[in-house]
N, C-alpha and C positions, 0 to 999 in steps of 0.2 A: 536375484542374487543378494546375499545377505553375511555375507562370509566373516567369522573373526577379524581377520585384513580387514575388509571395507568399517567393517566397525572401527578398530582401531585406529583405521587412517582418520577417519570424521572425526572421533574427539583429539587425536593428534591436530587437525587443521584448523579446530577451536580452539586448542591450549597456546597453540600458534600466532592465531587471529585475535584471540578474546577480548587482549587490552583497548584494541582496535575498534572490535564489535561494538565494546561496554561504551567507551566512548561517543561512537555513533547513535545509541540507544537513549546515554546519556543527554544528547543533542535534541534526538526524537521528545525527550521527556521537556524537556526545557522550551520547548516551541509553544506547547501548553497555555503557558503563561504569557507570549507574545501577542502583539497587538492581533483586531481579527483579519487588519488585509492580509497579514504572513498565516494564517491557519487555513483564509480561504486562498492563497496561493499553492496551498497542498491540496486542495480540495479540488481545484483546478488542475494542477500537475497531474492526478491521477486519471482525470476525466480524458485527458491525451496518450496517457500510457499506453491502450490496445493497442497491441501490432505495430509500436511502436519504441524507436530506444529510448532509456530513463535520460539520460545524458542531452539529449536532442530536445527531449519532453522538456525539460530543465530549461535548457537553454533558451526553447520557445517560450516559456513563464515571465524567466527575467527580461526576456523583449518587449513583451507585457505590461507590465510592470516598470519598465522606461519609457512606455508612450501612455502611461498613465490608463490603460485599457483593464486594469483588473482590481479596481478601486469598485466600493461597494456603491457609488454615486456614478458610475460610469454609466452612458447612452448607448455605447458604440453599437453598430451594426454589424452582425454576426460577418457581415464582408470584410468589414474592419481589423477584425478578431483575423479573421485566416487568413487575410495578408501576411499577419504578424507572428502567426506558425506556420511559415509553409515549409519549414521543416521536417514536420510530424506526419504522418499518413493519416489520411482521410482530414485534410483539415476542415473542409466545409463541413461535413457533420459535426465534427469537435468543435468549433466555432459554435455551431447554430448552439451544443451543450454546454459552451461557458456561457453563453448567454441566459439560457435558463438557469443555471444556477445563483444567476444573482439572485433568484427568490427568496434562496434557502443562505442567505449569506449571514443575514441577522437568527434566524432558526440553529442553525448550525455552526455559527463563527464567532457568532456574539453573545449571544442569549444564554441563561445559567442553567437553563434547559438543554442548552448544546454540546459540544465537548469540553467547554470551561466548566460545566458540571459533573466531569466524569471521572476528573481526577484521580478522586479518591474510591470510588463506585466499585462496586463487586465484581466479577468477570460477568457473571451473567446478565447485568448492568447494560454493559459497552459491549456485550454478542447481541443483546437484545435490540440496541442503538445502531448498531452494525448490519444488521438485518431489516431494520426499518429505513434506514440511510439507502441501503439498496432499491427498496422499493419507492421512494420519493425523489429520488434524485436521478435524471434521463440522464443514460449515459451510463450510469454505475448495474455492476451488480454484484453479486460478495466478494469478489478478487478485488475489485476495486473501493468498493466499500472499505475490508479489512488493510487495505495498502493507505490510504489517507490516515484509518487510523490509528495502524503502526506508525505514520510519519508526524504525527503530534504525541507519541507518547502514549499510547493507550491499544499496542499489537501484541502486547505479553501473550494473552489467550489465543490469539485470530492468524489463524493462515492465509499468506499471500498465493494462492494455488495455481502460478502462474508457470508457464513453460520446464523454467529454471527447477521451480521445484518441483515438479510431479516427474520429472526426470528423474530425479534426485528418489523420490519416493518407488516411483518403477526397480530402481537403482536396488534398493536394500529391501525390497520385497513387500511395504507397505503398502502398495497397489499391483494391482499387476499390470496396468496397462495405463495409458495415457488418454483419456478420454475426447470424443469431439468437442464435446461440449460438458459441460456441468450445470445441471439443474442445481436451484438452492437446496433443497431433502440431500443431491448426490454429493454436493459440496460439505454441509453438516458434516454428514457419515467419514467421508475423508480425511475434512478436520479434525475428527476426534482420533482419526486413527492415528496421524502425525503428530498432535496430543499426548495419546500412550508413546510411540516413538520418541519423541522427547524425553519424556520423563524416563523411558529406560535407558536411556543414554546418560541421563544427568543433565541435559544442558536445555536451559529453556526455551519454548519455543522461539520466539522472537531473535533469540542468539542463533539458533539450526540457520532459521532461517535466512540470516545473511551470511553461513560457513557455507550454505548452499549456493546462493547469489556469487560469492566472491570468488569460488570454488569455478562457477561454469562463467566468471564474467572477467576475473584477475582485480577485480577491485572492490571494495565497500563503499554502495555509494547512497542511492534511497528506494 
């Protein structure tokens, strides 16, 4: 379904939303520059995200983060860890993944090699970073990859291709169908397609996609 209406309504719910969006994006952009335990706290937060609420994910973070468990010096034992989210689904596997991530904490959070070097970087840059983050980090893979690095400022180009929005893309005809799964090649190909979609709409990716979020959630949140 693709109808004048549905169109209209969508950029109607962005002219709506936008100051809103800009502001949130603005936030994303600003995280950038924060120290690396707040960049590897997103890096973490996404690792919790499957099949699980943002909100919940969150709230599991800053628990975290108050029992001093997601410091780049921390020992704790992945048991430790999922006491402290048993909010989130599947925490014993999520656990055993913040703990591996500590590897990639200086690689990724610190290092001018990481996303403190991507700042200013070209898109194909930080899809290339995006792609390679998937493949090194247990636990992620492009949905989650492209979700941390929309939440430091660096998701202008990259699709979060999660439930909310391939809804949303089934919706207006950019796919037709809502897949089991997503391989990385079938992922690409989608991105681009939500990509053109964007741009013939006018309104940039990374803004769709939280008119989409807010649109099936009532709120703007990460």
């Amino acid at each position: 379904m693709n109808s004048r209406a549905d169109i209209a309504a969508i950029k109607k719910n962005h002219r709506l939303r936008k100051g809103a969006i800009q502001k949130r994006i603005a936030e994303f952009r600003r995280k950038l520059s924060s120290p690396p335990d707040d960049i590897f706290a997103e890096l973490c937060f996404c690792l919790l995200t499957p099949q699980s609420k943002a909100k919940s994910c969150w709230a599991a973070i800053e628990n975290l983060k108050s029992k001093k468990l997601l410091s780049r010096d921390c020992r704790a034992p992945a048991s430790a860890l999922a006491a402290a989210i048993s909010g989130v689904r599947f925490q014993n596997n999520k656990s055993r993944y913040l703990v591996e991530a500590r590897g990639h904490y200086d690689s990724v959070c610190r290092s001018p090699s990481g996303v403190k070097g991507l700042a200013r970087a070209k898109a194909s840059a930080i899809i290339k970073f995006r792609n390679e983050l998937a493949g090194r980090v247990k636990g992620y893979g492009f949905k989650e990859a492209s979700h941390f690095l929309r939440n430091v400022g660096l998701g202008r180009n990259l699709a979060i291709l999660d439930r909310h929005i391939l809804k949303n893309l089934v919706k207006f005809g950019v796919i037709k169908e809502i897949p089991d799964t997503i391989a990385p090649k079938a992922y690409v190909k989608m991105e681009e397609k939500m990509r053109l979609f964007s741009a013939a709409l006018k309104i940039p990716m990374d803004e769709l996609d939280l008119v989409f979020w807010s649109e099936e959630t009532g709120e703007i949140f990460k």
